[in-house]
N, C-alpha and C positions, 0 to 999 in steps of 0.2 A: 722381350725387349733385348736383351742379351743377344737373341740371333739377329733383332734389325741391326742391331749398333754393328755386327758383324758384316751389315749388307745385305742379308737374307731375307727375303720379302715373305714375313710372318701372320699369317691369318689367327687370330681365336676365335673359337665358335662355342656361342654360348646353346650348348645341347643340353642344359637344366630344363625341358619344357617343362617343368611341377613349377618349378619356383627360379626363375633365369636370376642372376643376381650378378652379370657382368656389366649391365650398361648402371650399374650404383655407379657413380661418382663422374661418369661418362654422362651426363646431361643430354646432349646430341642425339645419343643412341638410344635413351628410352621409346620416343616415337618410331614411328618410321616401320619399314619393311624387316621382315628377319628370314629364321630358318626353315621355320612354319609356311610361312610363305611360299622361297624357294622350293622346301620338298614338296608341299602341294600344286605350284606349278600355278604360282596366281602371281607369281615375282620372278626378275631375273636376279641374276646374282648382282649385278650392276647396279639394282636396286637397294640392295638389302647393305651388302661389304661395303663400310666406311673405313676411309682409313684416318689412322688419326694424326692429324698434323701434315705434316710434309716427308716423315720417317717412313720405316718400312715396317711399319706394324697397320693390321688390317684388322676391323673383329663384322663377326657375324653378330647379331643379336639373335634372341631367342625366338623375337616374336610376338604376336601372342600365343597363349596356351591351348593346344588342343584337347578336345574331350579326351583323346586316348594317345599318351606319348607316345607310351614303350610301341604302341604298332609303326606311329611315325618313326620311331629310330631305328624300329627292325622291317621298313620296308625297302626294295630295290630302289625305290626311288630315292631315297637318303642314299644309298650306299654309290646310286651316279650322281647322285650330288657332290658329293664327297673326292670321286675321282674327277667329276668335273674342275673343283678348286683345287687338287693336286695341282694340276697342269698350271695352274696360276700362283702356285708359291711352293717358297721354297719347303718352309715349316706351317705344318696344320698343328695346335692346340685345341684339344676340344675338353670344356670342361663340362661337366655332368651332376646329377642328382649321384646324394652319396649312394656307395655300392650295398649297404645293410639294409639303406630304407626300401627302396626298391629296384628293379633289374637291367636299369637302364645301362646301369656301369659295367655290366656281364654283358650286353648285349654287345656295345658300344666296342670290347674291345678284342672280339671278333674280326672287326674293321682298321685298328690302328697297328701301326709299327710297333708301341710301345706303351706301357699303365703305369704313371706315375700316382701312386696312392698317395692323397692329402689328409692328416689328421690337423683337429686342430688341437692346438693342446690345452687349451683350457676349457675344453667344452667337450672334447672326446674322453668316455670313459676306455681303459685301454680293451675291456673284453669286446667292446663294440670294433674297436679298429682291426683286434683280432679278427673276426666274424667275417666284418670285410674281405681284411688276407685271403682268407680262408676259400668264400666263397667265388675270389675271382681266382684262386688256385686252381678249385674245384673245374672251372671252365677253361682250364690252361692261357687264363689270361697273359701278353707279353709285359708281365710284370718285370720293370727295370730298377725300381726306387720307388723310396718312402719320405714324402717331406711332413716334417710337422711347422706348424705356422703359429702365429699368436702366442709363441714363446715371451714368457715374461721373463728378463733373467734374473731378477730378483729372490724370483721364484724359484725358476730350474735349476736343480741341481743333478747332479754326476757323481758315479762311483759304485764300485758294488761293496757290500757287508760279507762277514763272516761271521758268525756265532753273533755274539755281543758288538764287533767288530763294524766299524765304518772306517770305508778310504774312498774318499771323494773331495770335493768342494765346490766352489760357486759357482 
């Protein structure tokens, strides 16, 4: 949202094919054509990319789900899918199955500029988010940032300890 408000004509693409979870709360976008589609070559993009409103934000949906993702997201045809909607915006967001469950998130960022790793914080234990780290390290993934999300502040607190010792707060 951030780069449309900037003027930037922003696509997200939901590459969750296990469980897509961007068109929740987007009504419109549960039907219809998606990514599945496009990389199999049964849709054009023109089909699939709504954009929302009159802004400059675009999203892909997922689709439906293929018997087999990870081949879909590791085939050449994803990957001119992909440069194909380069050329049509300015910012691609592609959001994904997490990086521990399976290897969709290794594969995926092979192909982008950039891996912005999402935890959530009340639902990620931290050695799992580790693990993630770790294994998109492992593949020299272009790790840039870490956001965590679902922060309660209520909850979250700050500060590190020493012995017996707390310096933090709310």
């Amino acid at each position: 949202v951030t780069f449309a408000q900037l003027g930037e004509r922003t696509l997200l693409i939901d590459a969750d094919m296990r469980r897509p979870a961007v068109h929740r709360g987007l009504p419109d976008l549960a039907e219809g054509k998606g990514l599945s589609h496009l990389v199999a070559g049964t849709a054009e993009a023109s089909e699939c990319v709504r954009q929302l409103g009159t802004g400059n934000v675009w999203v892909l949906p997922a689709g439906p789900v293929p018997p087999n993702p990870q081949e879909l997201l590791s085939s050449h045809r994803f990957q001119q899918t992909l440069d194909q909607l380069a050329h049509a915006f300015d910012h691609i967001v592609i959001d994904c199955a997490p990086a521990c469950a399976v290897s969709d998130a290794l594969v995926l960022s092979r192909l982008v500029h950039a891996v912005i790793y999402v935890v959530r914080s009340d639902a990620t234990p931290w050695q799992i988010a580790d693990q993630g780290l770790r294994r998109l390290k492992r593949v020299n993934a272009p790790l840039i940032g870490v956001v965590v999300n679902h922060v309660v502040p209520s909850k979250a607190r700050y500060g590190r300890g020493y012995g017996k010792y707390y310096y933090g707060g709310d």
